[in-house]
C-alpha positions as CSV (number, residue, x, y, z in Angstrom):
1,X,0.0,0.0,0.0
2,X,2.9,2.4,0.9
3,X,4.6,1.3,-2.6
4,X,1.4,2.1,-4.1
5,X,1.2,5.7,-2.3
6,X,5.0,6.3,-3.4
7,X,4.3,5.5,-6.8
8,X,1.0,7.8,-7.3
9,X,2.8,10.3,-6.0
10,X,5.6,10.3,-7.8
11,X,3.5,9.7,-11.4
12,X,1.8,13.0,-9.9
13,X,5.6,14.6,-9.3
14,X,6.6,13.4,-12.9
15,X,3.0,15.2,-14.6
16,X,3.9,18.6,-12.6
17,X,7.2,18.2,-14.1
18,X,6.3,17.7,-17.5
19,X,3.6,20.7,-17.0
20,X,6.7,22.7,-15.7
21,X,9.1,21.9,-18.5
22,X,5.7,22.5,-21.1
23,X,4.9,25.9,-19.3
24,X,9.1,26.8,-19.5
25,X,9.2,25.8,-23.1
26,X,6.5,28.4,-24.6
27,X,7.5,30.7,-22.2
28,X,11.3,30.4,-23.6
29,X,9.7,30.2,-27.2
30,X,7.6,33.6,-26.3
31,X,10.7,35.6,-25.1
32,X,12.7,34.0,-28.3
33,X,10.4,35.9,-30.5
34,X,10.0,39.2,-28.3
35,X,14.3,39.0,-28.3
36,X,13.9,38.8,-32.4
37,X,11.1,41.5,-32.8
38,X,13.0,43.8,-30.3
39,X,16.3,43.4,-31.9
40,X,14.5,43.9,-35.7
41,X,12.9,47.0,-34.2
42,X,16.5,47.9,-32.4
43,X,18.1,48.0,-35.9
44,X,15.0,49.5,-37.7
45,X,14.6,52.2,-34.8
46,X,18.7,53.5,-35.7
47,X,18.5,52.7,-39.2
48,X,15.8,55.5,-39.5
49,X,17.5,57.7,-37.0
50,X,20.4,57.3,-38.8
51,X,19.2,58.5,-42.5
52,X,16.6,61.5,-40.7
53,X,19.5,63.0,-39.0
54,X,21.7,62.6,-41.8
55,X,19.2,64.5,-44.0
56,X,18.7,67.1,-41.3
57,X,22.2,67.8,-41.2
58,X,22.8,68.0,-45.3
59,X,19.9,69.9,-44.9
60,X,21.3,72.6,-42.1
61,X,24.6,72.7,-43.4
62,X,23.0,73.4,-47.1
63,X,20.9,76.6,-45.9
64,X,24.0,77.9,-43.8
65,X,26.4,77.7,-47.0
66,X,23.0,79.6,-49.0
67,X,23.1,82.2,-46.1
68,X,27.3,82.7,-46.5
69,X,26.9,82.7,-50.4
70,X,23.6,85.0,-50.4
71,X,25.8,87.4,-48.6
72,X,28.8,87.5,-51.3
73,X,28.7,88.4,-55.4
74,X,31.7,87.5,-57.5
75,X,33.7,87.6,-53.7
76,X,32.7,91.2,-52.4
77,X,30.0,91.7,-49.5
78,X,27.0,92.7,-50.3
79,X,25.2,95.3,-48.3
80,X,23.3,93.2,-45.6
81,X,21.6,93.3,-42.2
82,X,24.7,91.3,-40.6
83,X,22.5,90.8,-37.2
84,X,20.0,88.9,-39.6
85,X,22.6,86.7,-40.9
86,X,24.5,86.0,-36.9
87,X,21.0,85.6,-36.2
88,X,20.5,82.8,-39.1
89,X,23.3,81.1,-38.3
90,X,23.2,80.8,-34.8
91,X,19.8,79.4,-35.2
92,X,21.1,76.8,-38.0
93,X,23.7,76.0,-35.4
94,X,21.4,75.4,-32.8
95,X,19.1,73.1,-34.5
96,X,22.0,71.5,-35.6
97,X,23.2,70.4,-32.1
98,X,19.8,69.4,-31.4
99,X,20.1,67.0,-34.4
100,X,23.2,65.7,-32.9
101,X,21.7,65.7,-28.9
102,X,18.9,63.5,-31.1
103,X,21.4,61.1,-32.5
104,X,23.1,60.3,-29.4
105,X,19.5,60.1,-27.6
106,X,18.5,57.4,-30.2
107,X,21.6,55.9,-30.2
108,X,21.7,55.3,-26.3
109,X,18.2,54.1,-26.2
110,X,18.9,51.7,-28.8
111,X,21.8,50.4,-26.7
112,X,19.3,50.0,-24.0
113,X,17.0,48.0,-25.9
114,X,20.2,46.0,-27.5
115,X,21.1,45.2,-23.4
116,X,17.4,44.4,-22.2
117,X,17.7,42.0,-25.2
118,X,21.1,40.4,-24.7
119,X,19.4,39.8,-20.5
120,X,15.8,38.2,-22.4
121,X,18.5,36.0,-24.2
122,X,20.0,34.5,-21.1
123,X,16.6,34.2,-19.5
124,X,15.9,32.3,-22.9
125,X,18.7,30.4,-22.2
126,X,18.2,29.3,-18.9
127,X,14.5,28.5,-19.2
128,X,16.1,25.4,-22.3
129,X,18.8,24.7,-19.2
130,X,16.1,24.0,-16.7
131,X,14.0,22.3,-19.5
132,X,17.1,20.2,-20.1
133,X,17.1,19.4,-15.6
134,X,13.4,18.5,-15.8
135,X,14.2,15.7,-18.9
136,X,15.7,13.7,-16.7
């Protein structure tokens, strides 16, 4: 009778087990795929970053060199309000450091999300370990 009690339970042990090591498995499967979207978004996210600033800056640095040569004819100054033009530059300046403060911003956000990922992979990794224990 005691053999019999042994045995049920440990048929009962072996089903928790195997409801353990079913339940670990998605749940390692589920992180696998939020570790690929996050790192597919991580690479979109400073892709796109990458080419808007980059455009931004041709952009800025286009309209400063229009403001220099819109202030010159055949090499002599023109006649202009020079405040205006400090002004116009200065501002083009500006937003061009805000371009940059942008890129790094993106750039350490992405790294975050590259880390967080690189933390879901070893979670990934030790949910297959204790998948591996439970397979005895």
């Amino acid at each position: 009778d005691e053999v019999g009690d042994i045995v049920n339970s440990t048929n009962r042990l072996l089903e928790e087990f195997q409801k353990l090591t079913h339940t670990l498995y998605g749940t390692s499967e589920e992180v696998n795929r939020t570790i690929k979207s996050l790192t597919d978004i991580t690479e979109v996210t400073r892709t796109n970053m990458s080419e808007r600033n980059h455009k931004l800056r041709s952009a800025a640095l286009n309209f400063m060199s229009d403001i220099e040569s819109s202030s010159k004819t055949n090499g002599v100054q023109k006649d202009i309000d020079i405040e205006l033009h400090r002004a116009q530059l200065k501002f083009i300046q500006s937003h061009l450091k805000d371009i940059d403060d942008g890129t790094h911003a993106a750039d350490r956000n992405t790294d975050v999300l590259r880390d967080s990922t690189i933390k879901l992979q070893k979670l990934a990794d030790n949910m297959h370990d204790q998948i591996r224990l439970l397979n005895f």
